[in-house]
C-alpha positions as CSV (number, residue, x, y, z in Angstrom):
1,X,-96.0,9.8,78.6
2,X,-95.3,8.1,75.6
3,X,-91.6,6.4,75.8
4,X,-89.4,3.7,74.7
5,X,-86.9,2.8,77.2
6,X,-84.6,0.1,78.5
7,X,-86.3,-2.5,80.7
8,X,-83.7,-3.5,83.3
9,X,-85.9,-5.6,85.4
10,X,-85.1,-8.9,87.4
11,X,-81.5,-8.7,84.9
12,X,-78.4,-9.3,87.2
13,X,-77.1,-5.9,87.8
14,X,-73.7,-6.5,85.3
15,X,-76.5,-6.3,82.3
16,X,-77.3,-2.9,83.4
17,X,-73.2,-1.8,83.4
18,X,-72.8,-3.8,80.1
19,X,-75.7,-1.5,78.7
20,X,-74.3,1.6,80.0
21,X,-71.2,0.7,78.2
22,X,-73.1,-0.2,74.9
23,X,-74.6,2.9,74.9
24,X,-71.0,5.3,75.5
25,X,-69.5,2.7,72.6
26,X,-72.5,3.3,70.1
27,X,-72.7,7.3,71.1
28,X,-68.9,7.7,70.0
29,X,-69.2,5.1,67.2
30,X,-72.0,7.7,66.4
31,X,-70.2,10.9,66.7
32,X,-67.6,9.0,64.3
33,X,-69.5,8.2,62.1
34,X,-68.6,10.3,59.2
35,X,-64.7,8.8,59.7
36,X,-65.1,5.4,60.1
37,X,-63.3,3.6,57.0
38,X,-67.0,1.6,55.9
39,X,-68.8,4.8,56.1
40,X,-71.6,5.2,54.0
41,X,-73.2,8.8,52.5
42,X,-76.7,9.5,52.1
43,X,-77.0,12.2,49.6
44,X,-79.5,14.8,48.6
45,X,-82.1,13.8,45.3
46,X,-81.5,16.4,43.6
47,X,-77.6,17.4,43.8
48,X,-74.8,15.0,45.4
49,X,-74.8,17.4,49.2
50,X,-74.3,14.3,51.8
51,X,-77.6,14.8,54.0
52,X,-75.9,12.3,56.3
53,X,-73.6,9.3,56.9
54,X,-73.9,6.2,58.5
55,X,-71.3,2.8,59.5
56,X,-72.2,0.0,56.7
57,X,-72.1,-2.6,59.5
58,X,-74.6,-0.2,61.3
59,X,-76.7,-0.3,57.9
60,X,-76.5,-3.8,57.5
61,X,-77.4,-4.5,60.8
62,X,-80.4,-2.9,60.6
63,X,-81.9,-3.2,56.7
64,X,-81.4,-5.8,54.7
65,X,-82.6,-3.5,51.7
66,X,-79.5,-1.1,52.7
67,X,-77.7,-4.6,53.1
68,X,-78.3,-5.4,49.6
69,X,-77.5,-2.2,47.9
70,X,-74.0,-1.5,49.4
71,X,-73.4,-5.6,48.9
72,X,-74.3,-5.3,45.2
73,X,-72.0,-4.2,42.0
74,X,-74.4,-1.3,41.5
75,X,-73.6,2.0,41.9
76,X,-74.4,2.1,45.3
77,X,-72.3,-0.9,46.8
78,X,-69.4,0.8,44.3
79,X,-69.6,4.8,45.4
80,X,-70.7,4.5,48.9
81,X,-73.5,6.3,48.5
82,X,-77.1,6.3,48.5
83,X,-79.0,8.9,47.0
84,X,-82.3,9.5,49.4
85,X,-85.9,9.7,48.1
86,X,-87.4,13.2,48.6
87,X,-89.5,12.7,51.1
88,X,-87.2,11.0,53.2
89,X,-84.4,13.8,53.4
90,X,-85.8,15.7,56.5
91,X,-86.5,12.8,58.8
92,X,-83.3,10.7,57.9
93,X,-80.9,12.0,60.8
94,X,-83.4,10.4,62.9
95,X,-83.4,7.2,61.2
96,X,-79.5,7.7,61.7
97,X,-79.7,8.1,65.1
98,X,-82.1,5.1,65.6
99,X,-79.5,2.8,64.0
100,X,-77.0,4.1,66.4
101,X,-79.6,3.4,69.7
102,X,-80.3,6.6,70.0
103,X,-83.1,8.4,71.2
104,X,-85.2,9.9,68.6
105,X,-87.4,12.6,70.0
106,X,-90.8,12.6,67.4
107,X,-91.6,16.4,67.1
108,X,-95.0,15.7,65.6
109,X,-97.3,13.3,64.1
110,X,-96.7,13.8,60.0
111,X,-92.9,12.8,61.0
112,X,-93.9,10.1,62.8
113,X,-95.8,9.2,59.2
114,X,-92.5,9.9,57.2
115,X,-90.3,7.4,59.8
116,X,-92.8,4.8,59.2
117,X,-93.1,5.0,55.3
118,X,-89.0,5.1,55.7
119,X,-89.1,2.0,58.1
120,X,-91.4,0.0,55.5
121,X,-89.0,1.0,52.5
122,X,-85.9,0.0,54.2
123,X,-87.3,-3.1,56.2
124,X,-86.2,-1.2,59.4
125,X,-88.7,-3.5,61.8
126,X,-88.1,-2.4,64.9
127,X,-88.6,1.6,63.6
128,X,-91.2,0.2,62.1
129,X,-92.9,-1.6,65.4
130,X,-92.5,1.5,66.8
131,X,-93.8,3.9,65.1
132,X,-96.8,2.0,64.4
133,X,-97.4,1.8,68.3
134,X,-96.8,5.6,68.9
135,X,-99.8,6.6,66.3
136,X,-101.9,3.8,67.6
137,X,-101.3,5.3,72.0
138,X,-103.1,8.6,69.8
139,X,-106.7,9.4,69.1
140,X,-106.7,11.1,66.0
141,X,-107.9,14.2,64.3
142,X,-109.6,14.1,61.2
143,X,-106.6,16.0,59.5
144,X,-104.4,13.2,61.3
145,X,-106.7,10.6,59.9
146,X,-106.7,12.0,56.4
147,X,-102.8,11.2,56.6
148,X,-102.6,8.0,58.0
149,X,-105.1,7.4,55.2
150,X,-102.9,9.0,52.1
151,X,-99.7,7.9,53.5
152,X,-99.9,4.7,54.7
153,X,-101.2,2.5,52.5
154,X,-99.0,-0.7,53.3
155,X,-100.5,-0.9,56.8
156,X,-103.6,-2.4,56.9
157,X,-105.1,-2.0,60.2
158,X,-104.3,1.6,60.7
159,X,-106.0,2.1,57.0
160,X,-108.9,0.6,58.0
161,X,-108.8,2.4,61.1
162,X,-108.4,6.0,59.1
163,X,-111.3,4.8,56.3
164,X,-113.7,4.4,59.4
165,X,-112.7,7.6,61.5
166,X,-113.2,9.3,58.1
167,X,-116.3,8.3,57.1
168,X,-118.0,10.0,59.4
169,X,-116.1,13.4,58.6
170,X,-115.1,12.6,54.7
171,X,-114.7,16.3,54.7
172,X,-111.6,15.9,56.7
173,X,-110.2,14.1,54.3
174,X,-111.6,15.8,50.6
175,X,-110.0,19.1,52.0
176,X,-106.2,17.9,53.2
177,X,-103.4,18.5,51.2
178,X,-103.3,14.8,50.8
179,X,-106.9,13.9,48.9
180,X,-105.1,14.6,45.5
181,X,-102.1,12.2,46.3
182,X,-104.3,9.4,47.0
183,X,-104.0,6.6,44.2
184,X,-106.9,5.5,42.2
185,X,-108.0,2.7,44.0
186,X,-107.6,4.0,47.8
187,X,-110.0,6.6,46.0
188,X,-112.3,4.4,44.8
189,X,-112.4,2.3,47.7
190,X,-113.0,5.1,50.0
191,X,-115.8,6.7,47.1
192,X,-117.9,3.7,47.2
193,X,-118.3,3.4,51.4
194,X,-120.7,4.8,53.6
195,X,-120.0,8.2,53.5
196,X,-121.7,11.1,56.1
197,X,-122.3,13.7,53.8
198,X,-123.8,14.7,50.6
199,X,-123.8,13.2,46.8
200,X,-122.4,16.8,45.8
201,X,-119.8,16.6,48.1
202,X,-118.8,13.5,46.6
203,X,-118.8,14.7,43.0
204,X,-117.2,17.5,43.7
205,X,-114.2,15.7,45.7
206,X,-114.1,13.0,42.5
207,X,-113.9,15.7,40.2
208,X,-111.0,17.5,42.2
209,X,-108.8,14.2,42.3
210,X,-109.5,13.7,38.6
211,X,-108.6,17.1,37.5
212,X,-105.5,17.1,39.9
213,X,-104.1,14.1,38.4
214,X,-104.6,14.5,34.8
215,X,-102.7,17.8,35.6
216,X,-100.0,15.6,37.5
217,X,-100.0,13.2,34.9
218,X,-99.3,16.0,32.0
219,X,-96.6,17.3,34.3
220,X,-94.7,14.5,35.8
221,X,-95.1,11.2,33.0
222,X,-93.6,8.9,34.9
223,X,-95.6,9.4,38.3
224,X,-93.3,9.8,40.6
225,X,-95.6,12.3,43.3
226,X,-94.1,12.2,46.7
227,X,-96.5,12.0,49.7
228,X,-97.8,15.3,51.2
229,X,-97.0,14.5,54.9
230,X,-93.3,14.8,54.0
231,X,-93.6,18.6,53.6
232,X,-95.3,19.2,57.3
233,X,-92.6,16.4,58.9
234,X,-90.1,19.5,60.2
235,X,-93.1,21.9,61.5
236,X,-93.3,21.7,64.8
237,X,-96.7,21.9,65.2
238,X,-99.4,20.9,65.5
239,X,-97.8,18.0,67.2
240,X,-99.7,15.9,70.1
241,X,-101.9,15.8,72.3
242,X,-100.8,18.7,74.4
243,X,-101.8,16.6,77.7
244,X,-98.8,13.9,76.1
245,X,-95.2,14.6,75.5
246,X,-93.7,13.8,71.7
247,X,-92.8,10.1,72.3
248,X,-89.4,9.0,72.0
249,X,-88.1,5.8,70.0
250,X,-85.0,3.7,70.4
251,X,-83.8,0.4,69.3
252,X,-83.0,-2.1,71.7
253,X,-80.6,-5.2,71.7
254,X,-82.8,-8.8,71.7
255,X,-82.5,-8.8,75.5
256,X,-83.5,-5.4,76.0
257,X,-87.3,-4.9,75.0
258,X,-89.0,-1.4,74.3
259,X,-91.5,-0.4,76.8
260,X,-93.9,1.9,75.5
261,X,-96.8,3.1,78.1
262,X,-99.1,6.2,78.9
């Protein structure tokens, strides 16, 4: 199965006792969170509800984009709080428990997508490592691919990998929830490749995206469309591979490495 887990091997045995400790300090530093005197409330994008609430050392720690914002005389550094992105709302107790070390239990494959984008935003590399590795231990559907290929566009490799599974099926792809969220050149770019199917299909999937944003565009001015994965990140299914169990993530200290195998 799909796991990230301590590697304890050839460590004198007093590593293993100091990491059994770590983890007892970080779980009650975790369950304290909300109390400790540099705690810090991520709220809700709409109203001010406090969605969750995290250490600042813990923050700092961990993103140096959080680090920034709470160190800066903006609002954030002065209130304490951080007011979420919508997208990122649903996923962020598990980003919360990852910056305590704990394990974080990916339900399905568009919340895996969310973690990710939230990883990139917030710097967050070893979420980031992570997640990457748990879609890449997957083959994909062409709804999965379609995803990866709408959501994702700051990784390269698993882009090119989505562009080339969807190629052959650009169906999968023109009829997602996510073809109309795609930006203008990810459309164009994927337009102009060596597409399995016919010249109508094409026109008919430009046409789509065209209408759909000059819609979007008369209704929101300044752009600002969350991505579509974001709204299937709390279903639980489809999930996996039903043959592999939802992957768990964890941070790990320097001298502890993740170990991710099948």
């Amino acid at each position: 199965s799909l796991k990230a887990h301590v590697v304890h091997v050839a460590m004198p045995s007093f590593r293993g006792q100091v990491t059994a400790d770590l983890n007892e300090i970080f779980k009650g530093l975790f369950e304290e969170r909300a109390a400790c005197k540099d705690a810090v409330r991520f709220i809700g994008p709409v109203d001010d509800s406090i969605v969750e609430c995290a250490s600042g050392l813990v923050c700092d720690v961990h993103s140096p984009v959080l680090k920034t914002m709470l160190e800066s005389g903006l609002q954030e550094g002065n209130s304490r709080e951080i007011r979420l992105h919508p997208d990122f709302v649903t996923v962020w107790p598990d980003v919360v428990r990852f910056l305590y070390g704990l394990e974080v239990e990916l339900r399905n494959f568009c919340r895996c997508v969310v973690l990710l984008r939230v990883a990139d935003y917030y710097e967050i590399n070893q979420l980031k490592d992570q997640c990457r590795t748990c879609l890449l231990r997957i083959s994909w559907t062409g709804a999965q691919a379609a995803t990866v290929f709408a959501e994702l566009g700051f990784e390269p490799f698993l882009m090119a990998h989505a562009s080339s599974l969807l190629q052959g099926t650009p169906e999968a792809l023109f009829d997602s929830p996510y073809w109309t969220t795609c930006n203008q050149a990810t459309v164009c770019n994927f337009l102009s490749g060596k597409l399995n199917c016919s010249e109508k299909m094409v026109f008919d999937a430009a046409l789509r995206w065209h209408e759909h944003v000059s819609e979007r565009s008369t209704k929101s001015p300044d752009g600002d469309i969350g991505g579509a994965a974001a709204a299937f990140a709390k279903d639980s299914g489809p999930a996996w591979p039903p043959e592999q169990p939802a992957p768990l993530l964890m941070f790990h200290g320097e001298e502890f490495e993740p170990n991710l195998t099948q």
